[in-house]
KEBASE-694429 format. One record per residue (C-alpha): chain; residue number from 1; x negated, y, z negated. Coordinates in steps of 0.05 Angstrom, whole numbers, plus 32768, in hexadecimal, padded with zeros to 4 digits. Layout:
BEGIN
NODE chain   n    u    v    w
NODE     A NUM    X    Y    Z
...
REM end
This chain:
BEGIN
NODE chain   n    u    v    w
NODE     A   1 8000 8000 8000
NODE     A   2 7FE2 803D 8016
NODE     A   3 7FFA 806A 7FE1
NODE     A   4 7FDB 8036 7FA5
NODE     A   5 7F97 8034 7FCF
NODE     A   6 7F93 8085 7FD4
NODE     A   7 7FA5 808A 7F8D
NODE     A   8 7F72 805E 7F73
NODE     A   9 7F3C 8092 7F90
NODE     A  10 7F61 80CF 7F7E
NODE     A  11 7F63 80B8 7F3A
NODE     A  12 7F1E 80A3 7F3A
NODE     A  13 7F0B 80E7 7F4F
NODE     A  14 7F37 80FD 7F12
NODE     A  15 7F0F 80D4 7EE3
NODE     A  16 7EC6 80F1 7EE9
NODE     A  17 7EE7 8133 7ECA
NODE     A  18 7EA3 8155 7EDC
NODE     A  19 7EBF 8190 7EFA
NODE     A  20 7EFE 81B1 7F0E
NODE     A  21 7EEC 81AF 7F57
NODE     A  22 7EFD 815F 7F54
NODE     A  23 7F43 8175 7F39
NODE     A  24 7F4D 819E 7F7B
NODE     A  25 7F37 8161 7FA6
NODE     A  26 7F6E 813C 7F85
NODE     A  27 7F9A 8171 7F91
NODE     A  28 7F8F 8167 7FDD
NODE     A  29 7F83 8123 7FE2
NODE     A  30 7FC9 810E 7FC0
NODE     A  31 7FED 8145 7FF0
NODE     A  32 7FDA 810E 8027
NODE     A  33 7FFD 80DB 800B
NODE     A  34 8045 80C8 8027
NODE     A  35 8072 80DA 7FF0
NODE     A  36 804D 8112 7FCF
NODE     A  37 8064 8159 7FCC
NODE     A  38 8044 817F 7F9A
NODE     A  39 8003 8176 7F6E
NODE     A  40 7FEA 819D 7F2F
NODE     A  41 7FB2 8185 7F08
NODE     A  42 7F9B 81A9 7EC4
NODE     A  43 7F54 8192 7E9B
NODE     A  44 7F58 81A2 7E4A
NODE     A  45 7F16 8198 7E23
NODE     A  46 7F1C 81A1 7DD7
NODE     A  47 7F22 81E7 7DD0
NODE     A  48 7F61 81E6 7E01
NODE     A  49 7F83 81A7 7DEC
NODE     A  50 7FAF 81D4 7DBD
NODE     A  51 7FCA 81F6 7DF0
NODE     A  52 7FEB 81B9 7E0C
NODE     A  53 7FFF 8193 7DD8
NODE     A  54 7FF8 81C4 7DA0
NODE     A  55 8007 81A4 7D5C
NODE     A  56 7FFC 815B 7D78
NODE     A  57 7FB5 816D 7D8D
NODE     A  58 7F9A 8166 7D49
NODE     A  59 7FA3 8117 7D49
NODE     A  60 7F86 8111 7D8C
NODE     A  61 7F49 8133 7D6C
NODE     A  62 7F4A 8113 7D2D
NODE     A  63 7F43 80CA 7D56
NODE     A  64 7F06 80EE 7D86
NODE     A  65 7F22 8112 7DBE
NODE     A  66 7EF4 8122 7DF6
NODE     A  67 7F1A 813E 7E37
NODE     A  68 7F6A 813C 7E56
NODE     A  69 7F74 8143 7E9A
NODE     A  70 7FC1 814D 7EA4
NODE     A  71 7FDA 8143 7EEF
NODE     A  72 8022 8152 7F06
NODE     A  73 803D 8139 7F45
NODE     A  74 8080 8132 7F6E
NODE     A  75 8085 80F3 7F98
NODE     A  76 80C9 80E8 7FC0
NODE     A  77 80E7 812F 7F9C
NODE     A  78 80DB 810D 7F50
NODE     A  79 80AC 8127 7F21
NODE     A  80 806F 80F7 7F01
NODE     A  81 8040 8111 7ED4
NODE     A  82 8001 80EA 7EC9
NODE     A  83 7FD5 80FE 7E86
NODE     A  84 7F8C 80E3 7E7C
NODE     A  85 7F72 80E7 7E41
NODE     A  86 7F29 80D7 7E3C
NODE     A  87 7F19 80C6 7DEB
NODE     A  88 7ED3 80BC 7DD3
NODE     A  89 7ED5 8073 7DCE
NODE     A  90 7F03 8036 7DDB
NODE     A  91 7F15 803E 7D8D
NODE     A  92 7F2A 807E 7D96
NODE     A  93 7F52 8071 7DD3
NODE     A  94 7F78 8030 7DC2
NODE     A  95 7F86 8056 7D79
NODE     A  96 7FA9 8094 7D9E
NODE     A  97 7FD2 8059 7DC5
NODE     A  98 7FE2 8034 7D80
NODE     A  99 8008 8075 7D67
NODE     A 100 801F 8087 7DB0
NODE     A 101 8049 8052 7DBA
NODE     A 102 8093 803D 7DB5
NODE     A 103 80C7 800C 7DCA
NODE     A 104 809F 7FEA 7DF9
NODE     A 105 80C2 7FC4 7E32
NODE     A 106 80AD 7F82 7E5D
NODE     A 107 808B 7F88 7EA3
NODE     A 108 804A 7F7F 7EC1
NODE     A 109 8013 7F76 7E8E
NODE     A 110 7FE7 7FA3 7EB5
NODE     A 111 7FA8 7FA9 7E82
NODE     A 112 7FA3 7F89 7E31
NODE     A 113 7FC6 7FC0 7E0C
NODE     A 114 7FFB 7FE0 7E38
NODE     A 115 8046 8000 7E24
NODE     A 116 8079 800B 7E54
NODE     A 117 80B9 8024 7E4E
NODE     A 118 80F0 804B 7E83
NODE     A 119 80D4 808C 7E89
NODE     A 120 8087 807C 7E75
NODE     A 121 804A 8053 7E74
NODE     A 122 801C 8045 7E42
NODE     A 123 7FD7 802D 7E47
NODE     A 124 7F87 8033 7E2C
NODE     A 125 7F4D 8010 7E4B
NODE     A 126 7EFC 8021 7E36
NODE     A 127 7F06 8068 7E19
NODE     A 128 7F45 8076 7E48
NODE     A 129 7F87 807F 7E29
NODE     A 130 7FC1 8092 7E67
NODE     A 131 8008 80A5 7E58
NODE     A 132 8031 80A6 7EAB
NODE     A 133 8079 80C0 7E9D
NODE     A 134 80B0 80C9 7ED2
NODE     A 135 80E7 80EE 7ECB
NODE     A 136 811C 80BE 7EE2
NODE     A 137 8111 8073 7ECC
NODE     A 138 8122 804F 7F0A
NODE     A 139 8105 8013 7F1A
NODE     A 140 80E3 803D 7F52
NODE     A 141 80C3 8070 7F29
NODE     A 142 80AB 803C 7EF5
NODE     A 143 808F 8010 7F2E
NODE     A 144 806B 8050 7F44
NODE     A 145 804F 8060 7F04
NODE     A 146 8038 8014 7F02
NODE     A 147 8009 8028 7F48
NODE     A 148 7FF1 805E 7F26
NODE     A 149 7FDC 803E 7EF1
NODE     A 150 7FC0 7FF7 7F13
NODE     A 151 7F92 8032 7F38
NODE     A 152 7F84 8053 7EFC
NODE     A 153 7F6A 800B 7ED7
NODE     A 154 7F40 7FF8 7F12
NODE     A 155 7F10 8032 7F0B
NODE     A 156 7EFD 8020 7EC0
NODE     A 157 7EC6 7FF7 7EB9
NODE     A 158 7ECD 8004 7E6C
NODE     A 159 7EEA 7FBE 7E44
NODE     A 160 7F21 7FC7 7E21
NODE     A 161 7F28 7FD6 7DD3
NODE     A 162 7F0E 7F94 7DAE
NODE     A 163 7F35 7F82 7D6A
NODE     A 164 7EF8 7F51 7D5F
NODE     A 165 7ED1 7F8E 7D44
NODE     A 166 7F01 7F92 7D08
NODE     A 167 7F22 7F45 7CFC
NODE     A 168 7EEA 7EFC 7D08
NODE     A 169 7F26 7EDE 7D14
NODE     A 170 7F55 7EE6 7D5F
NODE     A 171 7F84 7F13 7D5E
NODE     A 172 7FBE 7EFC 7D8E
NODE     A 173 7FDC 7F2E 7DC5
NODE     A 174 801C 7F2B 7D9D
NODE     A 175 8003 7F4B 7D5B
NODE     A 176 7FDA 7F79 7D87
NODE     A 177 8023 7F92 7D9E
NODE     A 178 8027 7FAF 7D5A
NODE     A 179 7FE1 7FC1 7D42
NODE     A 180 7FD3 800D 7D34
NODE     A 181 7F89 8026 7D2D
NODE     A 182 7F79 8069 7D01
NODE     A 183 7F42 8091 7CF7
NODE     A 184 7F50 80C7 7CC8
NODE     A 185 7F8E 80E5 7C99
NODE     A 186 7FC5 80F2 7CD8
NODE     A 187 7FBF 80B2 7CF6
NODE     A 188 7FB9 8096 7CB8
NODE     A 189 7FFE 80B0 7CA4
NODE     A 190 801A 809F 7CE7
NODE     A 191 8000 804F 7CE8
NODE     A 192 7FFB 803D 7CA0
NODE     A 193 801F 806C 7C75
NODE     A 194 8012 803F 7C39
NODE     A 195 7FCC 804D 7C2E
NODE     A 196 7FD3 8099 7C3E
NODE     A 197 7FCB 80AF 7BF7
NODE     A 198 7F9C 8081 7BDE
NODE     A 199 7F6C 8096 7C1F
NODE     A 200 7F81 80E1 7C19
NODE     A 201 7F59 810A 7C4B
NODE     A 202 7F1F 80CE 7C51
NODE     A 203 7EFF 80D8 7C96
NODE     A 204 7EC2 80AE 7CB2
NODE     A 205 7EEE 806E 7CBC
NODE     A 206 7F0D 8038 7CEA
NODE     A 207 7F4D 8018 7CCD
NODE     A 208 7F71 7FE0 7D02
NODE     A 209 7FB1 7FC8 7CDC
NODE     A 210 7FD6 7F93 7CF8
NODE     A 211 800F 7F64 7CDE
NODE     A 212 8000 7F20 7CCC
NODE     A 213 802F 7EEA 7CA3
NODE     A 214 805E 7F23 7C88
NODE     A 215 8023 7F50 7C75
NODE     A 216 8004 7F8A 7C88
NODE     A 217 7FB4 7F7F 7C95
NODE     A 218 7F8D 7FBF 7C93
NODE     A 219 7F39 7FB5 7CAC
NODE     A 220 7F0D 7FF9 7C9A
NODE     A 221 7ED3 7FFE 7CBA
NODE     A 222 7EAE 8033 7C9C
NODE     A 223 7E75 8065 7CBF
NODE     A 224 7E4C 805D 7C7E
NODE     A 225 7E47 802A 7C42
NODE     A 226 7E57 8071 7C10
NODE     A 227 7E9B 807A 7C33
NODE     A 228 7EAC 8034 7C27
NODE     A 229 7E9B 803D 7BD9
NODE     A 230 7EBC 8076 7BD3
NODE     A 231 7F00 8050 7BF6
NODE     A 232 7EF7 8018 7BC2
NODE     A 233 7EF3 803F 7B8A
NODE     A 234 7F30 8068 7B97
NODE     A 235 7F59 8031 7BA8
NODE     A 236 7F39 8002 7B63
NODE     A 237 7F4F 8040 7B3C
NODE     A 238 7F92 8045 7B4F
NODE     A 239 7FBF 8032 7B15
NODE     A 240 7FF2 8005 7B22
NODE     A 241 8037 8024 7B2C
NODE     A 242 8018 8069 7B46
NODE     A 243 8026 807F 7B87
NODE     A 244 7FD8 8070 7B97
NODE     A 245 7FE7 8025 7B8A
NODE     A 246 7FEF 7FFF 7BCF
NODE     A 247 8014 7FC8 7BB0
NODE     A 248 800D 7FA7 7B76
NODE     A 249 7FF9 7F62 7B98
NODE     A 250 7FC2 7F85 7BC5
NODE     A 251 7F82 7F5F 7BD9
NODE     A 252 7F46 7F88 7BF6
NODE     A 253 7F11 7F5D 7C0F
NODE     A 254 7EC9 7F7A 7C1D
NODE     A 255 7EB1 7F60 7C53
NODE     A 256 7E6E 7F87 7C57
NODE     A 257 7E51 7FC9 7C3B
NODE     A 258 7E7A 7FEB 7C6E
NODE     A 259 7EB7 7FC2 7C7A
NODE     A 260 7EF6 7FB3 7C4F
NODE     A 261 7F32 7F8A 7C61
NODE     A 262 7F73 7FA5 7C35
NODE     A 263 7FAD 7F71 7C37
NODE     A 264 7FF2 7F86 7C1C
REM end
């Protein structure tokens, strides 16, 4: 299909987000395409990010946010708008994903950790997250979105996020459905709302929770051994009953000088 083999290079183009010049060839290769009417493309570094998502850009920060390049386009007289966020690491970008995501539908598995719904489509691969929404949710538009995005995967050589780095054991694709990754105190109240107070405003840390036999699994991996401490002692302090305590049969597992596994 000519349209998914010209969008694969536009995109590509899109991705080296070394210049704005490479926006305006995207501009004017896409206005080739059959189907395409009008093209916009806009590039936000850190300072800018506020001025697109202003009170959401904090998280993206928080996580490691390193460029956005938003591009609107009209195919067939309907509006898509493609966002691509690059984030520091794969970390980063499958964390923004975790918190992103929401009532996630069937269809093609196009990459590991993918959401898809009617009017968008969700995905991070290497240090990639992508969010593709339509304005209409026919099967057309979403099958569109899916080209997009099939073009978008093919020019990351990056591997996906690995949950290996926080658990020994496999994690199966199902739990991953439900896994949510933090890095500081917004995600932190976002994904796992029950350690928010005993954590406070904690920063230098990794936390993958997923759900495993009817309880939550939380694995920290710290930047230093003295964050990790630090961690520990609040949460061995916490009085039971106080709004500190995670729950009263808690079991945190060290599994180095900068890991902990929380179960609860």
């Amino acid at each position: 299909m000519r349209f998914k083999k010209t969008s694969s290079l536009i995109l590509l183009l899109i991705f080296s987000l070394s210049s704005l010049a490479q926006t305006t060839e995207s501009r004017q290769g896409l206005a080739a395409v059959q189907g395409i009417g009008e093209v916009r493309s806009r590039t936000f570094t850190e300072t800018s990010l506020y001025g697109y998502i202003n009170g959401g850009a904090e998280l993206y920060l928080e996580y490691g946010f390193d460029t956005l390049v938003v591009t609107e386009l009209v195919r067939n007289g309907r509006d898509i708008k493609v966002e691509i966020y690059r984030m520091k690491d794969p970390e980063a970008a499958f964390g923004i994903f975790s918190v992103s995501r929401f009532r996630c539908n069937g269809g093609p598995r196009l990459t590991e950790h993918l959401c898809r719904s009617a009017y968008q489509l969700q995905l991070c691969k290497g240090p990639f997250y992508v969010s593709i929404i339509n304005d209409t949710g026919t099967k057309e538009d979403q099958e569109t979105a899916d080209e997009i995005a099939t073009g978008i995967l093919a020019n990351i050589p990056e591997a996906s996020f690995d949950p290996t780095l926080f658990f020994e054991e496999p994690v199966d694709d199902e739990t991953m459905r439900g896994a949510v990754l933090v890095r500081g105190p917004l995600g932190l109240y976002n994904g796992i709302p029950e350690l928010s107070d005993t954590f406070g405003e904690a920063t230098g840390y990794s936390a993958l929770m997923i759900q495993r036999e009817g309880r939550t699994r939380a694995s920290l991996r710290f930047e230093s051994p003295g964050t990790a401490t630090e961690v520990l002692r609040c949460i061995r302090m916490s009085p039971a009953g106080s709004h500190y305590a995670i729950s009263s049969d808690s079991v945190v597992s060290i599994i180095s000088p900068s890991q902990i596994i929380i179960t609860f």
